[in-house]
C-alpha positions as CSV (number, residue, x, y, z in Angstrom):
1,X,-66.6,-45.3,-92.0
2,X,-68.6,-42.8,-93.6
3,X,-67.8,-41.7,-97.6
4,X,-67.3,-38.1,-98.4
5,X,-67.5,-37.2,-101.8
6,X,-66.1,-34.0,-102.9
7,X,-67.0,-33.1,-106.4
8,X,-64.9,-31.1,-108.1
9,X,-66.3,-28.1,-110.6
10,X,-66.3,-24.5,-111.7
11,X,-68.2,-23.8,-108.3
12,X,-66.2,-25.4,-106.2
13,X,-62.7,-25.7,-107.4
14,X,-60.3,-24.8,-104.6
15,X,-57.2,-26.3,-104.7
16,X,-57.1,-26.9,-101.4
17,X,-60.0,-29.5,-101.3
18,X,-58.6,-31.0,-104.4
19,X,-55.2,-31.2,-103.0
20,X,-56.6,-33.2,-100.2
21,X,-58.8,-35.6,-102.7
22,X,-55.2,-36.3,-104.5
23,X,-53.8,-36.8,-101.2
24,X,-55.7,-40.0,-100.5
25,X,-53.4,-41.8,-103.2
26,X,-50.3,-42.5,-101.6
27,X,-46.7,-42.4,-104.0
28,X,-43.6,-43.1,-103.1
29,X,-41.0,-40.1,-103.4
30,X,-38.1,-39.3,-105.4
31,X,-35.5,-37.0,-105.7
32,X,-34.4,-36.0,-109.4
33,X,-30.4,-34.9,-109.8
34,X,-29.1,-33.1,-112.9
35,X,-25.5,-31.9,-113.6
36,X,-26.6,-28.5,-113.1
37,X,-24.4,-25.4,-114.3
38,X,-20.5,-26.2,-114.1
39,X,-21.3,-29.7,-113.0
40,X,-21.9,-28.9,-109.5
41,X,-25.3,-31.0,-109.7
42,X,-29.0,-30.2,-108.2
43,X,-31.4,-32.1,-106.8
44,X,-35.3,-32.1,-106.5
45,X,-37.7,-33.3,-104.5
46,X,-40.7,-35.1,-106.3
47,X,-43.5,-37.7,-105.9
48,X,-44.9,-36.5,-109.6
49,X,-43.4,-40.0,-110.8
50,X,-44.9,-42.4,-113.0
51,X,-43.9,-45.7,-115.6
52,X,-45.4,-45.0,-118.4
53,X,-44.0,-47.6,-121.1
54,X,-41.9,-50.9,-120.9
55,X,-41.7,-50.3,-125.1
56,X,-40.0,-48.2,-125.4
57,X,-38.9,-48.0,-122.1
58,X,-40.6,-44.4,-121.1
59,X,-41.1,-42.4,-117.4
60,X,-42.3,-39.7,-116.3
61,X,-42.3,-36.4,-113.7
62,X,-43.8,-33.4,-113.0
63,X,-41.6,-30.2,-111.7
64,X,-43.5,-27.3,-110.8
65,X,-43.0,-24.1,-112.8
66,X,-43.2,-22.4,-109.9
67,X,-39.8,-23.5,-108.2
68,X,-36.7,-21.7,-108.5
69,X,-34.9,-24.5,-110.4
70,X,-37.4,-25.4,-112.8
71,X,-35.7,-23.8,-115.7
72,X,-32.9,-25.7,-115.0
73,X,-34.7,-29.2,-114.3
74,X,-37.1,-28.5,-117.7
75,X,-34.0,-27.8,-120.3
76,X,-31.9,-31.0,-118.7
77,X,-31.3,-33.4,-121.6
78,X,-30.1,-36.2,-119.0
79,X,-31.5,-36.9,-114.9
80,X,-31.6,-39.3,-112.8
81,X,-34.7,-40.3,-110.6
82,X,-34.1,-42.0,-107.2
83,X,-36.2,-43.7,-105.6
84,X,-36.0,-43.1,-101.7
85,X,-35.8,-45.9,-99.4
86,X,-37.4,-45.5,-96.0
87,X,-34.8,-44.8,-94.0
88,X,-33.9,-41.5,-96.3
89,X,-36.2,-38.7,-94.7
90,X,-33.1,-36.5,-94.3
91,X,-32.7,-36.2,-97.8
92,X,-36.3,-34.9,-98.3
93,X,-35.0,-31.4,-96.6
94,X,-31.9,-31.4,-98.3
95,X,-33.4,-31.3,-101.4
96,X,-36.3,-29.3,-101.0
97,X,-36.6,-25.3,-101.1
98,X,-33.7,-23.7,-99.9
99,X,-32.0,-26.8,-99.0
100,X,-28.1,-27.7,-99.1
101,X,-28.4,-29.8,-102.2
102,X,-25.6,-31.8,-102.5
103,X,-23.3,-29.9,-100.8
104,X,-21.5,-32.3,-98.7
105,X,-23.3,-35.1,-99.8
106,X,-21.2,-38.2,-100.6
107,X,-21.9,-38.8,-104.5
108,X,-21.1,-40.4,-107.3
109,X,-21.2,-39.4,-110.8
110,X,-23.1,-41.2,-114.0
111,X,-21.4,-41.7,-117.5
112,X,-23.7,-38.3,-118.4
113,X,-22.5,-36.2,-115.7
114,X,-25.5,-36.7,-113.7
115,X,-24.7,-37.0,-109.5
116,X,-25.8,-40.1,-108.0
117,X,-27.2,-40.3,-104.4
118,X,-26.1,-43.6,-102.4
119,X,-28.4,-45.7,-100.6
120,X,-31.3,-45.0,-102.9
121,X,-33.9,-47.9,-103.5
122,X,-33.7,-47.8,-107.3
123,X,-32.5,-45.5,-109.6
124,X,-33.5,-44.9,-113.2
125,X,-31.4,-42.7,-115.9
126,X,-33.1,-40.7,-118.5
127,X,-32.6,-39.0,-121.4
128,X,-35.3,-36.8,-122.0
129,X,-37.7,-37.7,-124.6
130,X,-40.8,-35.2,-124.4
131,X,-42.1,-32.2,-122.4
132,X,-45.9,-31.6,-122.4
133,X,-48.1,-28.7,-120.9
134,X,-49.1,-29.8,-117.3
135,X,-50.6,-26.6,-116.0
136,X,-48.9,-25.4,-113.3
137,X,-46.1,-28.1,-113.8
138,X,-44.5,-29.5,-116.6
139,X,-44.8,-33.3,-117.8
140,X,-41.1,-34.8,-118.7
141,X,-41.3,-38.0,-119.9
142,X,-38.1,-39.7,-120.6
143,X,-36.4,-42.4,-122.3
144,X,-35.0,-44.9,-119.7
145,X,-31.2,-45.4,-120.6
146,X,-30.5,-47.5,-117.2
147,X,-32.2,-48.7,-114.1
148,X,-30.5,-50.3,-111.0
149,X,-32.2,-51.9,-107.8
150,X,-31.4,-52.3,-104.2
151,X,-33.3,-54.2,-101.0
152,X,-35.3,-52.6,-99.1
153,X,-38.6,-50.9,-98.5
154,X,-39.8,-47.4,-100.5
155,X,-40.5,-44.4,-98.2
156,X,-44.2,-43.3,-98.7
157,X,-45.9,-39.7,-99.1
158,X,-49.9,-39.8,-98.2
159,X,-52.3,-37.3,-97.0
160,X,-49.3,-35.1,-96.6
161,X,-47.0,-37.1,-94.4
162,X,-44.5,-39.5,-94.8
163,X,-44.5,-43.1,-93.8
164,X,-43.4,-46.4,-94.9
165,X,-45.0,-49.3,-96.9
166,X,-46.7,-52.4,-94.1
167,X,-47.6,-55.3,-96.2
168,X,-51.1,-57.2,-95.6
């Protein structure tokens, strides 16, 4: 298997070639709810997640500023990150652009007014804690207030597909 190296500078800094360099890491994907105006909640599709401190007990995501909720997503004070499990692809159109959301989606509401979406793999509420620059998306770190677990295996994003996790 031959190495490609791809460096990345002022000459040669399309977005496209670095998109695909980033692409070799795999994540695992989430979908972010808020309460949203009048309660009616929003979701959003992300694999811009990260742990970033066990003390205090700190996370993190990127939106991009270039959605049409972002506003929304960067002044919520409280969200919830869900971790899909593998068997949740259909939720990955319903929360992307232009999706239905959670319109008709059986839910469950937090003790901060955040929707919760069943069947997720884990799910971690946040108050947030900090916004920093990001470029062309926004970091929001927050403050974990609660995390809860469930069996089962994380549905994958790499190289711009989806998959699942197969252990050595």
């Amino acid at each position: 298997m031959g190495q490609q190296i791809q460096e990345i500078g002022p000459e040669n800094a399309e977005a496209v070639a670095l998109r695909e360099v980033l692409g070799r890491f795999a994540t695992g994907v989430t979908v972010v709810s808020i309460a949203g105006e009048g309660g009616q909640g929003m979701g959003f599709t992300a694999n811009s997640f990260a742990s970033v401190s066990l003390e205090p007990p700190l996370v993190l995501w990127s939106p991009a500023r270039s959605s049409s909720r972002f506003a929304a997503f960067a002044a919520a004070r409280h969200y919830v990150i869900h971790v899909l499990a593998e068997g949740q692809t259909e939720l990955l159109a319903r929360f992307a652009r232009g999706g239905a959301g959670f319109d008709g989606l059986p839910r469950s509401i937090n003790a901060e007014g955040v929707p919760l979406i069943a069947g997720a793999l884990a799910r971690i509420h946040c108050v947030q804690h900090a916004t920093h620059d990001g470029g062309d998306h926004l970091i929001i770190v927050g403050r974990v207030l609660r995390a809860e677990r469930e069996a089962g295996a994380p549905l994958v994003f790499s190289q711009g597909r989806y998959g699942r996790f197969s252990p050595f």
